[in-house]
C-alpha positions, -999 to +999 in steps of 0.1 A: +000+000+000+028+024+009+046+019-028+011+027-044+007+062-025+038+071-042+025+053-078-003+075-071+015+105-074+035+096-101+003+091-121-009+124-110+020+140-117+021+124-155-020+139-156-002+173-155+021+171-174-002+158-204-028+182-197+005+208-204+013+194-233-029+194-242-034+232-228+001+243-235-011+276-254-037+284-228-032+317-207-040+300-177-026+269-178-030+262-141-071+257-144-068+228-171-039+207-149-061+211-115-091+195-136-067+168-149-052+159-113-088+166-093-099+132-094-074+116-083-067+143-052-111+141-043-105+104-043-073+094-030-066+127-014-095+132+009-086+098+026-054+115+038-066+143+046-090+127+067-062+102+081-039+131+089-073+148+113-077+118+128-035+122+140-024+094+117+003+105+100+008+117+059+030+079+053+010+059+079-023+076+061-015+051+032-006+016+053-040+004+062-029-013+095-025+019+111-054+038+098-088+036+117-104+057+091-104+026+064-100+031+030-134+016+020-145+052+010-119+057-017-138+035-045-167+055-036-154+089-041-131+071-068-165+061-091-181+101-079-144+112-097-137+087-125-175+088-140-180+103-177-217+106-165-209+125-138-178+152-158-206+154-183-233+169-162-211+195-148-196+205-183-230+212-192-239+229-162-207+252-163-211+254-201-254+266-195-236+288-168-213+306-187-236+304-221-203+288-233-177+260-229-154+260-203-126+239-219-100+242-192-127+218-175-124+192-200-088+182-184-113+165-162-131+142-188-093+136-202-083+121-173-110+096-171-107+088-211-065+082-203-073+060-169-098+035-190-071+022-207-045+020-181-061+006-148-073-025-137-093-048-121-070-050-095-063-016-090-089+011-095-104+004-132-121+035-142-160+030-136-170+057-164-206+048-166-212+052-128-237+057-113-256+042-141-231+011-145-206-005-128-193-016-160-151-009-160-126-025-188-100-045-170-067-028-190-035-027-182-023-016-151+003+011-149+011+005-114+022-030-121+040-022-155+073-001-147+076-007-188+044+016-189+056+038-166+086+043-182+073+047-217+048+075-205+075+092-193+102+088-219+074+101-245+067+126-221+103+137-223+110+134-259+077+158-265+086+184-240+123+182-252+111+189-289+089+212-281+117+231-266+140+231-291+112+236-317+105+273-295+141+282-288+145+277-331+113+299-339+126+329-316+162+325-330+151+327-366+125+354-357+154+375-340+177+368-372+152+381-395+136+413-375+176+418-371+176+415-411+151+436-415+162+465-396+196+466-413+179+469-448+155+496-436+185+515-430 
């Protein structure tokens, strides 16, 4: 249990940094990536939180032996989080709201479409259909596939990396040719 809290913070972690790459030209950046780690903080967050209250402490919060508070309420909040159903009546609500979309929300529903394929049975698989259906695909599980994990995050690198060289190229050939420019208006 204690190795997972840290898996689960990886994965989280990995949430925000695709939402970056998603919502990369937004202004605000920061709205998109708190919708993209949200579900997994209201699920597996709260249960600290409430652990830590109770005096148990923020590693003994994860090592069920030593926490009275029981981490039977997880799933619950987990299906509340991880539901389509559930993302899609508060986009519309915010969208009716606002008389428009609120993309920076959507990081939310991409979450829960990049957890289907990547969690199991035997750890969390994404109910998307609750509360209408307990239905879940048993996938892959991250957690217990350090190739996925490092895969995610070698792509992960290789984007940001080219990204980065891609921007630093654009704004040295812009300065060479505003530079240009200048001379021949001379």
């Amino acid at each position: 249990m204690h190795f997972k809290f840290y898996i689960n913070i990886v994965d989280i972690f990995s949430h925000s940094l695709w939402t970056g790459l998603i919502y990369r030209k937004e202004k605000k950046i920061w709205w998109p990536i708190i919708f993209s780690v949200a579900p997994d903080l209201f699920s597996n967050g709260i249960y600290v939180v409430i652990s830590i209250f109770k005096g148990i402490s923020f590693v003994d919060s994860t090592r069920v032996h030593l926490n009275p508070v029981g981490p039977e309420i997880i799933p619950t909040l987990y299906s509340f989080s991880h539901s389509l159903v559930f993302f899609a009546i508060a986009f519309i609500a915010v969208w009716l709201i606002l008389k428009k979309p609120w993309w920076p929300l959507a990081a939310w529903g991409i979450h829960i479409l990049v957890d289907i394929p990547f969690h199991s049975v035997k750890y969390f698989a994404t109910p998307f259909l609750y509360p209408l259906s307990s239905f879940s695909i048993d996938s892959i599980n991250w957690g217990d596939n350090n190739y996925i994990l490092a895969i995610n995050f070698c792509v992960l690198a290789v984007i940001y990396f080219a990204l980065y060289i891609t921007k630093n190229k654009r704004k040295h050939l812009v300065t060479y040719f505003n530079a240009k420019r200048k001379l021949v208006k001379r």
